[in-house]
N, C-alpha and C positions, 0 to 999 in steps of 0.2 A: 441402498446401503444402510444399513442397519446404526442408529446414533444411541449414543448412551443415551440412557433415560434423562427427560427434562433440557433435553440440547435439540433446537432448531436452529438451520443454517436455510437464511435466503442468500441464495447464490447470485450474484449481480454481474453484472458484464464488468467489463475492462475498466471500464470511465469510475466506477464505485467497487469499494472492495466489497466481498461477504462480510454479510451484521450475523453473528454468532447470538442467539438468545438463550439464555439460561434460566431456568422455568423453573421453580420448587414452590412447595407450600407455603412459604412463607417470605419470597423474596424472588426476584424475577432480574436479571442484568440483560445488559447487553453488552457486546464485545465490536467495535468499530463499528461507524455509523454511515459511512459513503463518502460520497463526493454533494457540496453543497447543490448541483444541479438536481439531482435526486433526491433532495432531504424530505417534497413532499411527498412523494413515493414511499420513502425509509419509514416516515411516522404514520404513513397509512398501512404499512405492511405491517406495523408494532401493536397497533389499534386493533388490525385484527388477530393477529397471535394474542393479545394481552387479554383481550375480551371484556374490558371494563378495569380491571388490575392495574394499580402504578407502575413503573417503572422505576427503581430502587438505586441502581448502578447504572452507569456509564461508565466504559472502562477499552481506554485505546491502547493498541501495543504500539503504535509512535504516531507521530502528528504529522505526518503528509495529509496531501489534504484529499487524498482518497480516502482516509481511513477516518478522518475527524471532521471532515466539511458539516455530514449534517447534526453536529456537535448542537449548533446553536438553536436549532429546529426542534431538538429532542427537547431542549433546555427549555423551550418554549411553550409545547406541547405538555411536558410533564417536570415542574416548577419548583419540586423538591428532590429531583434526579441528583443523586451525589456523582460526578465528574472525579474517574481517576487518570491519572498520564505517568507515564514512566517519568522519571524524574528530572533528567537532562536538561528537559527545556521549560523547565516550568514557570520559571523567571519571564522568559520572552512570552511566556501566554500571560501570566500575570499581568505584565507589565505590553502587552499584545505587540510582538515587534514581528512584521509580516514577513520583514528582511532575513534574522535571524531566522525562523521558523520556513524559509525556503520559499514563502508562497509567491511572492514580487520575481526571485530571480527564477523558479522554472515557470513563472507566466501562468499559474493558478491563482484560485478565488479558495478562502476559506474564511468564513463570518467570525467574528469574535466569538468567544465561548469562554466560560468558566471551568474555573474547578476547583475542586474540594479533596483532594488529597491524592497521595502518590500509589503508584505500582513498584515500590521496592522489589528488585532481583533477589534472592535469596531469601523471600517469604513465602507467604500460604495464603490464600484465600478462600475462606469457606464462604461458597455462591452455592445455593440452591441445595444443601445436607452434602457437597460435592468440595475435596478439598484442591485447588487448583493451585500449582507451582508456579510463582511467576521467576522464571529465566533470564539473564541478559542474552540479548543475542544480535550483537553487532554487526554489520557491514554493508547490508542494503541502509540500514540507518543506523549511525551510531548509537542509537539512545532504546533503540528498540527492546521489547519484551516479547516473549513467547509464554504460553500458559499451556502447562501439562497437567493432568489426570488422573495418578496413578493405577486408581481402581479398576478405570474402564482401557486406560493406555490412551485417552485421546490427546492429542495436542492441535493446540491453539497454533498455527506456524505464522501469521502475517507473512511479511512478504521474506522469510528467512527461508522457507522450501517450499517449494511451489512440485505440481506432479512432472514438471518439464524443465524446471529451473530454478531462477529465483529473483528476484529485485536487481535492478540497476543501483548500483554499487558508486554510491552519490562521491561520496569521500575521493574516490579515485580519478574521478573528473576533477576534482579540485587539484590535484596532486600531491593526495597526502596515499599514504599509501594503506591499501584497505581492506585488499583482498585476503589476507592474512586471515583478519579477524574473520570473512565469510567461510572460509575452510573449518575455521575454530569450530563458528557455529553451525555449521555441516557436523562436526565429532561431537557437542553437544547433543544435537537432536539425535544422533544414531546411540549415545550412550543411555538415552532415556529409554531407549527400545518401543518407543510407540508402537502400537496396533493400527492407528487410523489417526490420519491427518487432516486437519480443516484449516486449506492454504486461506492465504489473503486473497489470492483469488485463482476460480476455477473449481473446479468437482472435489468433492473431499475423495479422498485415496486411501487403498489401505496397502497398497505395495510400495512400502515405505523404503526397502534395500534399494528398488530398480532407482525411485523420485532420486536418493540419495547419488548412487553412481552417477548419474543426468546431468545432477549438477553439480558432481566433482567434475564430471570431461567440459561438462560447459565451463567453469569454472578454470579450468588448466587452459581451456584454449583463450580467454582471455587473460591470464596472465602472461601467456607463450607473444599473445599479441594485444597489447593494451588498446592499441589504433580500434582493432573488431570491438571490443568493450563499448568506446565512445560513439562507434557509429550507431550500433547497437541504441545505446541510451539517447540520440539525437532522432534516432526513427520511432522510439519510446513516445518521446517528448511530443512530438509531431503527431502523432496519429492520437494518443491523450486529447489534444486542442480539436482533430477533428471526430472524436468522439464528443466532445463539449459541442460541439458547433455545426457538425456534420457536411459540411460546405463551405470552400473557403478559395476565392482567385490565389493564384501565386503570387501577383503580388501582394496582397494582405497577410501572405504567411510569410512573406519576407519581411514586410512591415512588425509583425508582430513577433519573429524572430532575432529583429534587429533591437529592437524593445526587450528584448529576453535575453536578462543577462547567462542564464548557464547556456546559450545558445551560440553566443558571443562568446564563449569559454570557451566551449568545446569545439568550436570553428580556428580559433584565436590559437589553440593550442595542437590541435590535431589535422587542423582541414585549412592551414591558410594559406596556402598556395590556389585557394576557389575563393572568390568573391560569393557573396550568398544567393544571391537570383542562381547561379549556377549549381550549389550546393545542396537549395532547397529544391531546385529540380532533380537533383541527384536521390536525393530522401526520399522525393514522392515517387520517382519510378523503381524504386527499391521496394517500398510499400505498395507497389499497383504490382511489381513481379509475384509477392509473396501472397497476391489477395486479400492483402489488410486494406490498400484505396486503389480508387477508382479516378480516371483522368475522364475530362468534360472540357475540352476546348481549354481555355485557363483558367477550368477551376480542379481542383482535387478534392475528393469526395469519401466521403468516409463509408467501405465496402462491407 
């Protein structure tokens, strides 16, 4: 698939989103950085795209810690990297509150990391002779940003459309209600008319109509049944841990569910009629149906 000039996409599995690199003559960014398991991977994949070159920008469209883990790795590696963040939470990174920033209650790791100035919605960024839109585009993350293109029609999507869907729609699990705004930002991104889309993760796409319909019907069916949503984001959460860890007894993933507060939520709220030894067996043979894991006497195994 054919990229606009000066844009590479390393495409990463599930566990790290895609790092978006942006290449010009005079200035080089990057656009999210992984998952901190992979940071030395990220900065060895950067080393060789970059070829000697700094690295100028660091720039996340929200702070889960797929998309910012290897934040602090880059920071490491290249010491005058300017760090941007949508603006929501910039307080809690400042001020590094792991709580606030999600990483404690979905039971992730993400390293401290700085920053040096914001991703305001309703501006412009010229990266690489290229002028880049940044969008608000709320509901898999409230605080989220998306980055459009004009010239070439490409957009930046994180986890707002994906070719088969889109992000687990955190807000809703809490019970504020959220789905709204992801519709919203479904009617954004189809107003921009994209050409070609580079998800947060998965293959970039250029049949932007079909991505769009996918995840209105996915979308209508979780709000027609909030219950599917939650299970949904509790087999998310589970198979995440064994993409970290690739093997894990059930009970350790009870242990570590039990420890996990959105875990404890979404049981508390949706599933409490199951004790969790039960529940979490319910999640693993849901994920060994679909061929995301694998059963091994009592352990589950990431497939």
């Amino acid at each position: 698939m054919r990229l606009p000039a000066g844009v590479t996409v390393f495409e990463r599995g599930w566990l790290s989103s895609n790092n978006i690199l942006l290449l010009g003559a005079d200035q080089a960014a990057l656009v999210d950085s992984g998952y901190c398991a992979h940071a030395e991977q990220t900065v060895a994949l950067l080393r060789l795209a970059l070829r000697g070159r700094p690295l100028d920008l660091l720039l996340n469209t929200h702070l889960h810690s797929d998309h910012c883990g290897g934040d602090a790795a880059i920071q490491s590696a290249w010491p005058d990297v300017r760090t941007r963040i949508p603006p929501g939470q910039a307080a809690h990174v400042r001020n590094w509150d792991p709580v606030a920033l999600t990483y404690e209650p979905t039971g992730q790791e993400c390293p401290r990391f700085r920053i040096d100035g914001l991703l305001e919605p309703g501006t412009e960024l010229t990266i690489a002779r290229r002028h880049w839109q940044v969008h608000s585009a709320p509901g898999h993350d409230p605080h989220s940003v998306i980055l459009f293109e004009p010239q070439s029609r490409a957009l930046i999507s994180a986890d707002a459309l994906w070719e088969n869907g889109f992000g687990i729609v955190f807000q809703e699990l809490e019970g504020d209600r959220a789905f709204d705004e992801v519709a919203n930002t479904l009617d954004v991104i189809e107003s921009l008319r994209p050409a070609l889309v580079i998800p947060g993760h998965g293959k970039v796409f250029t049949d932007v109509g079909l991505a769009l319909a996918n995840a209105r019907r996915r979308l209508d069916g979780f709000m027609r049944d909030p219950q599917k949503h939650a299970a949904h984001a509790a087999k998310v959460l589970l198979k995440f841990k064994l993409l970290e860890l690739q093997r894990l007894r059930v009970a350790e993933f009870v242990q570590w569910a039990q420890a996990t507060p959105y875990f404890r939520l979404v049981r508390g709220r949706w599933f409490s009629e199951l004790d969790m030894t039960t529940w979490i067996e319910q999640l693993a043979a849901d994920l060994a149906r679909s061929g995301a894991a694998t059963r091994e006497g009592d352990c589950i195994l990431n497939a």
